[in-house]
C-alpha positions, 0 to 999 in steps of 0.5 A: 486698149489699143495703140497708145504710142512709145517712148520710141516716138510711135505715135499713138493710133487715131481715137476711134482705134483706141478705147480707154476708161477713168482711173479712180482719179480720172472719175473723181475729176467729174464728181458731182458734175450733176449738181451744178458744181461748174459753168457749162458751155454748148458741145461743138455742134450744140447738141450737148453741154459740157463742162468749162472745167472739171469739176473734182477737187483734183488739182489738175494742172500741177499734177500733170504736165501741161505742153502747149501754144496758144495766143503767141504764148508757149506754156510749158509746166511739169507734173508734181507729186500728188501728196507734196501738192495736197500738203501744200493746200493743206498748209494754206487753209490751216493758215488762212482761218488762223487770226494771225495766220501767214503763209510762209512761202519759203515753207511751201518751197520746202513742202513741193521740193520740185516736179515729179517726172513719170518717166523717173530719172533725177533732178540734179541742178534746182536752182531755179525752184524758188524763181519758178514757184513764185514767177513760173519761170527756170529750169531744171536739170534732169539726168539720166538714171544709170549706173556703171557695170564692171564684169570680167569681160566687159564693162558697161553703162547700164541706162535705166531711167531717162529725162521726161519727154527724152525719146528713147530710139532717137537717143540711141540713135543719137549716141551711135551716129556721133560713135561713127562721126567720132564725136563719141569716143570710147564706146564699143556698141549700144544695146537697146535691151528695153522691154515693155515698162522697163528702160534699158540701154547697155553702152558698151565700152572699150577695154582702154576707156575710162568709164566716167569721162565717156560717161561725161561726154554722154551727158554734155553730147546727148539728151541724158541730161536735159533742161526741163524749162517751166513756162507757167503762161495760164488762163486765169480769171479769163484772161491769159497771163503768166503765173506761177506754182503759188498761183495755181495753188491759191486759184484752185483753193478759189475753184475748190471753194466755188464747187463746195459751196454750188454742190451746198447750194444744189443739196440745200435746194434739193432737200427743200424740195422734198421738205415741201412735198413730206410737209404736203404729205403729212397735212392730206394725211390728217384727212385721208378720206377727205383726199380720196374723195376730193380727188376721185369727185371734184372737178378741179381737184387741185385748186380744191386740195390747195384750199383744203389743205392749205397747200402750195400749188407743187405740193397739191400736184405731187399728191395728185401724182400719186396712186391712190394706192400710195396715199393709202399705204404711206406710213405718217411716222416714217414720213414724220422721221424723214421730215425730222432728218431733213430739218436736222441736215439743213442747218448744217448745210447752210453752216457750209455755204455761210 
């Protein structure tokens, strides 16, 4: 909440004005972000650590539109669709545990068709897909949505949809200072009748015009139709480099695969540890008197249950830990099943990290 900006170019209020919380999506992002899953840094003033990259499965980078420079290289990259992404990485891991398994990239092509722009429009030249999927380089045509209108008083152009990134008030702008230079010929007037979520610009016409050749002047003389130009330059492997949709894909397959086996390895340590303590559980257990007594009596305490017992130092001191009351009330048989479903979840487990 708060002002977030338009597509009339208003920017958006200072963050301390605005408040936001995730989506869904914005939380699975940071998921398991508490089990080690990515590298850490120092916040900016050392009070913290944060993240060096989110640690969620969510292919962040060709999902959302990246616009940036950096290092004396301007990256620019567009969004694409989630499901058309995800059936991509999907056709690469089927392939890749298949003895005979290739990649088909012409099939990936066919798979992710182009961008997915949020403010809609159409894509009407894609000619350098194949370049950009495989280099990170080309452009894409993008078009205005819009259709012709013919009532009995007037006839208009009715915009509804426009190219990504294309400014809504300076457009219109646009197309009236080229109706007064002369430049735009044909046009009566411009209405902005848009509402909140909901593009919609009437170019009025002349009763003389004729509709599609103004229509053509509009999309060579103005930003209906615009070049959206791929830049793929990326941080990859630390080390700054131009890139492509393929690489992406394969480099987040890699990432996607360093958090699952970190997640593993962090539940794998979690669970022997509390296989540890269950095992030191059962053996005081055997001889709870002798415990008690040990524990209320001796001096040393913990080296005498370590050598009662035959226990290990972090096992003695988590009983020591407990209330007496504790040791009294546990329950061997529900300590013996959790013992036995912990010895049946480790396998799996390293099945995983293995």
């Amino acid at each position: 909440q708060g002002n977030l900006g338009n597509i009339d170019g208003d920017p958006a209020a200072a963050s301390r004005y605005t408040e936001c919380r995730l989506t869904k999506y914005g939380e699975m992002m940071m998921s398991n972000i508490d089990k080690n899953v990515v590298d850490t840094r120092p916040t900016y003033d050392d009070t913290n650590v944060e993240p060096v990259v989110a640690s969620g499965l969510i292919c962040n980078y060709l999902l959302n539109p990246s616009t940036g420079i950096a290092c004396g290289f301007s990256t620019n990259t567009a969004s694409h669709n989630l499901t058309e992404v995800y059936n991509a990485l999907d056709y690469i891991l089927e392939e890749s545990i298949k003895e005979d398994g290739d990649v088909s990239i012409d099939y990936l092509v066919s798979l992710i068709q182009g961008p997915d722009f949020p403010t809609g429009a159409v894509i009407v030249d894609n000619s350098d897909w194949y370049k950009i999927f495989t280099e990170g380089k080309g452009k894409v045509v993008v078009r205005a949505k819009y259709e012709i209108i013919e009532e009995k008083k007037k006839t208009y152009i009715k915009i509804t949809e426009l190219p990504y990134g294309v400014n809504k008030l300076k457009l219109v702008n646009s197309i009236e200072d080229k109706m007064q230079k002369g430049t735009l010929t044909d046009i009566k007037e411009v209405i902005d009748a848009s509402s909140e979520g909901n593009i919609n610009i009437q170019i009025i016409l002349k009763k003389s015009a004729n509709p599609n050749l103004v229509l053509n002047n509009l999309l060579v003389k103005t930003d209906l139709q615009t070049n959206f130009n791929y830049n793929m330059v990326t941080l990859l492997d630390k080390q700054l480099s131009q890139s492509s949709i393929v690489d992406a894909l394969y480099a987040f397959i890699d990432h996607g695969l360093d958090v699952i086996k970190r997640r593993t390895e962090y539940d794998v340590d979690k669970l022997n540890k509390r296989v540890l303590i269950l095992e030191g559980i059962l053996k005081v257990l055997e001889d709870l008197d002798r415990t008690i007594e040990i524990i209320r009596t001796h001096d040393d305490p913990l080296i005498d249950l370590q050598n009662e017992f035959e226990l290990e130092e972090e096992q003695a001191q988590y009983v020591l830990d407990m209330k007496l009351k504790r040791i009294s009330n546990q329950d061997e048989e529900k300590v013996e099943a959790e013992l036995s479903d912990l010895y049946e979840k480790l396998p799996k487990l390293l099945a995983i990290i293995n």
